[in-house]
N, C-alpha and C positions, 0 to 999 in steps of 0.2 A: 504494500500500500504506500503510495507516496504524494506528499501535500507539498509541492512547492519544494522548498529545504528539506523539507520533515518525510524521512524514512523508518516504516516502522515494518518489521518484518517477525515472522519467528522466533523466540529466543532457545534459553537455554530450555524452554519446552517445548520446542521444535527442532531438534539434532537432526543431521542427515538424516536419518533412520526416518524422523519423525514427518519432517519435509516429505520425504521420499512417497508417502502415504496419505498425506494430508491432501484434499480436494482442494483444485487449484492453486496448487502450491508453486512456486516459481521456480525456475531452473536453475541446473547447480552454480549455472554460470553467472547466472544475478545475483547471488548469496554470495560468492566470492567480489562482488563489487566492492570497491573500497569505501562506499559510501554508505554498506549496508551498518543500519544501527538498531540493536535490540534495545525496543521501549521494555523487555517484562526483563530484560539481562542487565538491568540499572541500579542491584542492590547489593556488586560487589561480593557475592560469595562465589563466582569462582576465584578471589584473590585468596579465601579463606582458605589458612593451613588448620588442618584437623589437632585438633589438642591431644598429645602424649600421654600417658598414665604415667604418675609420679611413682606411684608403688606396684611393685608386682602384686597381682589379683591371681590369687590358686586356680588351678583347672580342676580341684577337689569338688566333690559335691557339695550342694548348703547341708544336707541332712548330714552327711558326715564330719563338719566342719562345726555344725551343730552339738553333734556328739561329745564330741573333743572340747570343745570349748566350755560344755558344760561339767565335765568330767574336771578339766582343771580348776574350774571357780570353788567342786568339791572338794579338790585337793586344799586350795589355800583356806576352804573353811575348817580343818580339823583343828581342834583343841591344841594340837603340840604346836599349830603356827600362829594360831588367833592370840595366841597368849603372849607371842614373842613380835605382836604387833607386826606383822607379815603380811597386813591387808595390800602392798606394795609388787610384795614377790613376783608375782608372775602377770604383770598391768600390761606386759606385751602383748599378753594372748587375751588379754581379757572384753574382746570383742569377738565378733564373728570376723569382720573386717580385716583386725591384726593378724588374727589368726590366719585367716587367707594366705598372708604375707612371711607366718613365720611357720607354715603346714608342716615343715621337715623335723620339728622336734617331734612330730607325734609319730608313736609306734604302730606299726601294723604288717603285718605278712607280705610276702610275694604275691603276685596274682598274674594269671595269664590272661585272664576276663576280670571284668567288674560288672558283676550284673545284680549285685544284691539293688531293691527297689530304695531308689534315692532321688534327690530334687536336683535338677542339673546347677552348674555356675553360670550356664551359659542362657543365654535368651533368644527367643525370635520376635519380631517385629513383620506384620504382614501387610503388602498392599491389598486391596480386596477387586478392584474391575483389571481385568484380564489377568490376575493369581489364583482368586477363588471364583470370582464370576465372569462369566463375559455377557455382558447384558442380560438376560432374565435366565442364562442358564449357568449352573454351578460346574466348573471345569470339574471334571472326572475324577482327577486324581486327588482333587483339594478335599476329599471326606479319609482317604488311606494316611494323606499326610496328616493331619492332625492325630489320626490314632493311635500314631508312631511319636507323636508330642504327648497324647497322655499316658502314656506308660507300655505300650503294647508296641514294642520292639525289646530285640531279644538282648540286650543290657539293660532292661526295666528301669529306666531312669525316666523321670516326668520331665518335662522343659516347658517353662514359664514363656508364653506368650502371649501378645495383642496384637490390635488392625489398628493399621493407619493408615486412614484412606483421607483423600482431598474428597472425595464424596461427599456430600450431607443431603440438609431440604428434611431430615424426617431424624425422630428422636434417637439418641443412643439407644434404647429401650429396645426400638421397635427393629433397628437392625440388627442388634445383638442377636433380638427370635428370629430375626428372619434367616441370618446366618447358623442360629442352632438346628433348624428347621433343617438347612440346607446341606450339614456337617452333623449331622444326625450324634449330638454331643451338647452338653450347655455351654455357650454362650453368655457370661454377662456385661451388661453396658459400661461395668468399670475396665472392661477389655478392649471398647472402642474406643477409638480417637478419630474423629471427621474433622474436616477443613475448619467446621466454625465451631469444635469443640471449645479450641482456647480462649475463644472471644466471651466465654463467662467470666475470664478477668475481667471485662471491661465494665460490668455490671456498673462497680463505684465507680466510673469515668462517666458514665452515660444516661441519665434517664428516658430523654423522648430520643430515640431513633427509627429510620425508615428500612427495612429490613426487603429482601430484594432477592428473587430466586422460587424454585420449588414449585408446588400445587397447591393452589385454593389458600388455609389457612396455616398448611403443616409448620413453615417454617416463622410465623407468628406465635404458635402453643411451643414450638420449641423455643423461641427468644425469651418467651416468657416464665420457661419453666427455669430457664438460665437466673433470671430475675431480675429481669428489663420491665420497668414500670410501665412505658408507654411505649408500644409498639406499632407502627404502622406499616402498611404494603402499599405500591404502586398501585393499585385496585381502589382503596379507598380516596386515594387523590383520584383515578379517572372518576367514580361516584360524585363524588364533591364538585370537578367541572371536566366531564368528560372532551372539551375541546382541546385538553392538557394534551393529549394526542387523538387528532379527530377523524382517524381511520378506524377504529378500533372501537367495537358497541361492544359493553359488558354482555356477556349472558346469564341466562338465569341464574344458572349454578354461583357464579362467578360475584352476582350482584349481594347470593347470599351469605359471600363473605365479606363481605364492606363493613364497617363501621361509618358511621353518620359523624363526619368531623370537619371544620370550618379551618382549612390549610391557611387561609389569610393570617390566621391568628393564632397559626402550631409555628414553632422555630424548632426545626429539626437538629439536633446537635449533632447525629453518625449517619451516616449510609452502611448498613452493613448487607454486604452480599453474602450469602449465606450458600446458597445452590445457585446450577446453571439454572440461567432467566428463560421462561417462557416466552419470552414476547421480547424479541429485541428491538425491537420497533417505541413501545409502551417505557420499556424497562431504560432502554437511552435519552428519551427525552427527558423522562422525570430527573433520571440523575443528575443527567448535566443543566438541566436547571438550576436545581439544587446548588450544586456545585459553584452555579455562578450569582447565588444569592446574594441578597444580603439575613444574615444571619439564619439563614436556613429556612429562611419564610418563599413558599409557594409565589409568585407574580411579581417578586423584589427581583434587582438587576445591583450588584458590587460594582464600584466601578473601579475596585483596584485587581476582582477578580481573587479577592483573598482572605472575603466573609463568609464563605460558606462551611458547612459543616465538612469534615474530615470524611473520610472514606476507607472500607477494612474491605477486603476480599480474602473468600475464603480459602482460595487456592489459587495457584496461576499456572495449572494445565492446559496448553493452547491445544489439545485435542486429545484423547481421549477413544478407548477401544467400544464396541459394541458387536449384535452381532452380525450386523453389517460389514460387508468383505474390507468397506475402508472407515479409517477413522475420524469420528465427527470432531467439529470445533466446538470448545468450551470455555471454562472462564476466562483464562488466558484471552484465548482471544476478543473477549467480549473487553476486556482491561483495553487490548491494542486499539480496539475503535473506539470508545471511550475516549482513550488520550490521545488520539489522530483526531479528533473533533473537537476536542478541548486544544489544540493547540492551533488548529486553524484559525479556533473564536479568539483566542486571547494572545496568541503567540507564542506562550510560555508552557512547560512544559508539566502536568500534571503530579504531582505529587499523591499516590498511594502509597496503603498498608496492608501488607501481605501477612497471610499467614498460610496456611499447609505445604505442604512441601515445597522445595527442599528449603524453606524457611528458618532460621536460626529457634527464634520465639516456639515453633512447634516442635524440634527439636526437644527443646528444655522441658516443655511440657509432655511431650514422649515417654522420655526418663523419669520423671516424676511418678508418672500412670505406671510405667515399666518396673519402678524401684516394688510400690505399692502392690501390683501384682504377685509377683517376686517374694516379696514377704507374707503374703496370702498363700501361694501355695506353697510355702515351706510350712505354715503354721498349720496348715488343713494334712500335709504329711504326717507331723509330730504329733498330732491331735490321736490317731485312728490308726492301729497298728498293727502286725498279727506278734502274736509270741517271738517267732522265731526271727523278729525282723533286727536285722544290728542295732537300730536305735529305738529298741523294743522301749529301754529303760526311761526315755524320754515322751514317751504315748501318756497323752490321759487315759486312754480306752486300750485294752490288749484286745485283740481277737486269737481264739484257741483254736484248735484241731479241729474244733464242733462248728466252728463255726459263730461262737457264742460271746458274746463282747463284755468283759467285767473289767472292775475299775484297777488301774494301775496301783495297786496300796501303798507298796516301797515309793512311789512316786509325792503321793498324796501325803506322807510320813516323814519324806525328808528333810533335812534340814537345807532352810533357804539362806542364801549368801547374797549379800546388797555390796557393792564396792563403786567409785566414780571413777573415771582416768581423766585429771586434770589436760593430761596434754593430750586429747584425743584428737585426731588427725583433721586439719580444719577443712579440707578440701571431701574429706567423706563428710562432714557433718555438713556442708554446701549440699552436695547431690543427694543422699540418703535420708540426713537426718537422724532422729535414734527414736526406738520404738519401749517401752516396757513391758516385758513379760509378765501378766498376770501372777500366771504360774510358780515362777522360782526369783519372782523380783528384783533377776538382772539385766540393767540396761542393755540392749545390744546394739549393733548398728549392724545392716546387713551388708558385705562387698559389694562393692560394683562387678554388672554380670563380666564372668571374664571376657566373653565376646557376645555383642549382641549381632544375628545374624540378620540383616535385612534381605525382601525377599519382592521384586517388583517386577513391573512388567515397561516401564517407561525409563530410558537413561537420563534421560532432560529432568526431570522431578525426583522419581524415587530413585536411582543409583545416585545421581547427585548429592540426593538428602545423604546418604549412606555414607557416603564418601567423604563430605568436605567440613564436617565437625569433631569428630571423636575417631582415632585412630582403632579403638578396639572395635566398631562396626563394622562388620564384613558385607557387604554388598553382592546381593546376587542375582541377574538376572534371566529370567524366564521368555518364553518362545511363543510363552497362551495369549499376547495385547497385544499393546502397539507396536513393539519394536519388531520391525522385520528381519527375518534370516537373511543374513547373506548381505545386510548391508553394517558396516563397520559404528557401533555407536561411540556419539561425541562425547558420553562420560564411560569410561569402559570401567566395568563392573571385575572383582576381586574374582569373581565366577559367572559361569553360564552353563546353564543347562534347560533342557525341552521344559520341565515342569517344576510344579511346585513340590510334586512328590522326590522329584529326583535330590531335590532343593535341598530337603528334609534329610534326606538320607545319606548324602555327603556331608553336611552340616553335624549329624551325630554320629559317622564312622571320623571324621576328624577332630572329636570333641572327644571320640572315645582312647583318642591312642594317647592325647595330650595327657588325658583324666589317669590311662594307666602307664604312661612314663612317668608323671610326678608320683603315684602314687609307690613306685617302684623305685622311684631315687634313692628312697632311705629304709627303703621296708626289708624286714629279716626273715631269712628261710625260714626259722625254727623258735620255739622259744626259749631255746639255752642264748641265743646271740643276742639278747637281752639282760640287763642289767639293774639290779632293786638301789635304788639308792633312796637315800634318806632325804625327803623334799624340807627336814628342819633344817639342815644344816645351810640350805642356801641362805637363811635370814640371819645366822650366826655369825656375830661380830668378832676379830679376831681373838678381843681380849672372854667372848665368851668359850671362842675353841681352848683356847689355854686352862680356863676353868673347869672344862669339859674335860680335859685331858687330866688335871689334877681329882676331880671325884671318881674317875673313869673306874680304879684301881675295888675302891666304896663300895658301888654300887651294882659288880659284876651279876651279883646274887640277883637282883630284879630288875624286872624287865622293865624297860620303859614304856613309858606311853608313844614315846617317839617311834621305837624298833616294832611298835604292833602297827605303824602306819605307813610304812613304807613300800612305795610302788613301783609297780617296772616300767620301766622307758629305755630308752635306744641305747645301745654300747655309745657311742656319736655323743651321744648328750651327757652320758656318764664322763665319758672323757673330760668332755669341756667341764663341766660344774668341779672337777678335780684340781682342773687348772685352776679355775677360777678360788678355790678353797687353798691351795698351794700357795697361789698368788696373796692373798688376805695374810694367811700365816706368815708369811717371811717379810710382810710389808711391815706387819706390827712389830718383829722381831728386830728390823732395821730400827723401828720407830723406839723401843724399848733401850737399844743400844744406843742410840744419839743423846 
């Protein structure tokens, strides 16, 4: 499209690939013009370098990392250390998080597999039109993949996932069923994330906004279930003076969703686009009126062009899979003619606010939904268990042989341990946050997943997104949308393969070998290649070892309380705590001598 100076073409939502496929798309030859300029490629994240992880994140499972971590908070609560003021000892591990980071002290066997049932480290993130659907039908494979996510692949690990789709126009709610419906499995709405999910931030920014997209009333009950006091659509301004665009007669249906309201005397504060518009005709003039208000009032004209309300979309995919052999235009491009038209009027150049993919803003709110899920099904793991499961000891409920679900007692009996870590890690307490365990009344904080796997069908939006924030995302693209074979895409994806199932299944044979290489870093054949030591003696001050050593002679006849609590841990770790006791002794003996 070009106005004069003003060239606005495809962006980063339209890559070769996507051009390639897009109706009426221009030739490769016009795209390499040097004058070609992307209006929706204006926000600077391809300059974006993906952020590093500061600490290593385990490839351990959360339920076994779970384990572990609670086992040690037991350890520092025994009598022989509580008493020598030891709540200190071991603050390294005394998260899930740390523990992630320091997995090699804990003990555990060799293994050739790891298939006891456990919660992965790892996560997925799903786009949903051409991954799971392609227009009203559910791709084939996307009901195997998931079953292989909850548990039912032959290393029984669960892996924490959600959808994040640029999609919306209709409730979290209702897609969540419609996708359990579709993936014959539950589905809930704390698992979606749509284009205009994040715009619930905006609640406190915004009371009266003009809301724009979708069917009839849907995506008004959703702004308002957000908790948008006053909400209005394009509908009830044609009601009010249908000349606002005089091509366009309400119909019945349509008239019965109006609201009766006097636009001379509403000052609209947001435009928020929520879904692809119905009526680009209806849905362009209102805006750019707006736009060029004065203060958001309906028949006012700014003359600096710079009173009008702000403007949010919800995504900026300029086309979009269906099941039509090509692919249709969408919000994307509904943005490009918007701002081809607002700069004809005014010269200058439109200023938007983006959100769904590959957006920064959706991004963060991703992670957030992803942290929270993440911690959901680890707690619904440890909740409901059978006997024989490794982290039997951690179940509120055991299930037995029968079948039969009775209450964990030793569980319910034990003794609970509360401790704080002043210096806890300030970049996990940014992303994560910390949760309380009802249960055993120690704060945790869960790691960051060690790789979160994203899974799209678009290079321009979701590989993009994948890619250009957080190095631990792995980006992979699928064969079932937009992106054609055979033609080279402009954000190239970590992987590619036909499906989503294939997606899945590379995703957990490479999650598996990582899980049992760490796991075999430090683990022992047998149980002789392990080692008891005495976990008092780490809190033991030098001039205590000295004391120790002078009653030692006393006291051989009974036993201590110390020597009935001593645990096994790794030859490796014995080692060091030796040095580290070695080291103490002969510092205070220098110090005595001086």
């Amino acid at each position: 499209m070009s106005n004069g100076n003003f060239i606005v073409q495809e962006d980063g939502a339209a890559s070769d690939s996507a051009i390639d496929s897009a109706p009426g798309s221009a030739s490769g030859s016009a795209l390499a013009s040097p004058k070609f300029q992307s209006y929706l490629n204006n926000d600077g994240i391809d300059e974006l370098q993906p952020s590093l992880r500061k600490h290593r994140v385990s490839n351990l499972s959360l339920s076994d990392l779970n384990q572990w971590q609670t086992g040690l908070h037991k350890l520092t609560s025994s009598p022989s250390l509580s008493n020598k003021g030891s709540s200190t000892n071991l603050k390294k591990v005394d998260s899930l998080a740390k523990l992630s980071r320091n997995s090699s002290i804990i003990r555990r066997k060799k293994k050739a597999v790891i298939d006891h049932e456990r919660v992965a480290s790892y996560a997925f993130c799903f786009d949903i039109d051409g991954v799971i659907l392609r227009g009203p039908d559910t791709i084939p494979q996307a009901v195997d993949a998931i079953k292989l996510l909850n548990g039912e692949n032959k290393y029984n690990i669960k892996v924490p996932y959600v959808f994040v789709t640029n999609g919306g126009g209709k409730p979290e709610k209702q897609r969540a069923d419609d996708l359990s419906r579709r993936l014959q499995t539950t589905i809930t709405e704390d698992q979606i994330i749509q284009g205009h999910t994040p715009m619930k931030d905006l609640v406190d920014v915004y009371d009266t906004v003009l809301v724009v997209g979708g069917v009839g009333n849907t995506c008004r009950r959703v702004a308002e279930s957000y908790g948008f006091k006053n909400v209005y659509t394009p509908l009830d301004i044609m009601k009010w003076n249908p000349a606002v665009s005089p091509y366009h007669d309400l119909t019945t249906d349509e008239i019965a969703c109006c609201k009766d309201v006097d636009f001379s005397k509403i000052k609209i504060q947001a435009i928020l686009v929520f879904a692809d518009s119905r009526n680009w005709a209806v849905d362009q003039q209102i805006i750019l009126e707006l736009l060029l208000s004065k203060d958001g009032v309906m028949g006012t004209e700014s003359q600096t062009y710079h009173d009008g309300p702000e403007i949010y979309f919800a995504h900026s995919d300029f086309i979009w899979a269906t099941n039509y052999k090509l692919s249709r235009y969408g919000m994307g491009a509904l943005q490009v003619s918007i701002a081809a038209l607002y700069r004809e009027h005014t010269g200058q150049e439109l200023k938007v606010n983006r959100f769904g993919k590959p957006q920064k803003g959706t991004f963060k709110f991703a992670n957030k939904v992803l942290t929270h899920w993440r911690q959901g099904v680890l707690d619904e793991h440890l909740k409901k268990l059978s006997i024989h499961d490794p982290n039997a000891s951690q179940a509120d409920i055991l299930i037995n042989e029968e079948g039969e679900e009775i209450i964990n007692q030793s569980k319910l009996e034990s003794y609970h341990y509360s401790d704080s870590d002043d210096d806890t890690d300030d970049e996990i307490n940014k992303v994560v946050g910390k949760r309380e365990q009802k249960t055993d009344k120690i704060t945790l904080e869960l790691p960051p997943a060690s790789t979160v796997y994203f899974v799209g069908d678009t290079p321009e939006s979701d590989i993009r997104f994948a890619n250009s924030h957080d190095s631990s995302w792995h980006s992979i693209l699928v064969k079932t949308g937009v992106y054609q074979e055979g033609t080279v895409p402009k954000y190239k994806p970590k992987h590619m393969c036909d499906n989503v199932l294939e997606a899945v299944k590379y995703a957990i044979e490479r999650e598996h070998a990582k899980e049992l290489e760490e796991w075999n870093e430090t683990a022992v054949d047998d149980e002789a290649s392990s080692a008891k030591i005495n976990f008092s003696d780490l809190v033991m001050t030098p001039s205590d070892t000295q004391e120790s050593k002078k009653s030692e002679k006393s006291e051989k006849s009974v036993a201590s309380v110390d020597e009935l609590e001593t645990v096994e841990v790794p030859g490796i770790l014995s080692e060091q705590i030796s040095k580290v006791k070695d080291i103490k002794v002969h510092s205070n003996l220098r110090n005595e001598a001086q």
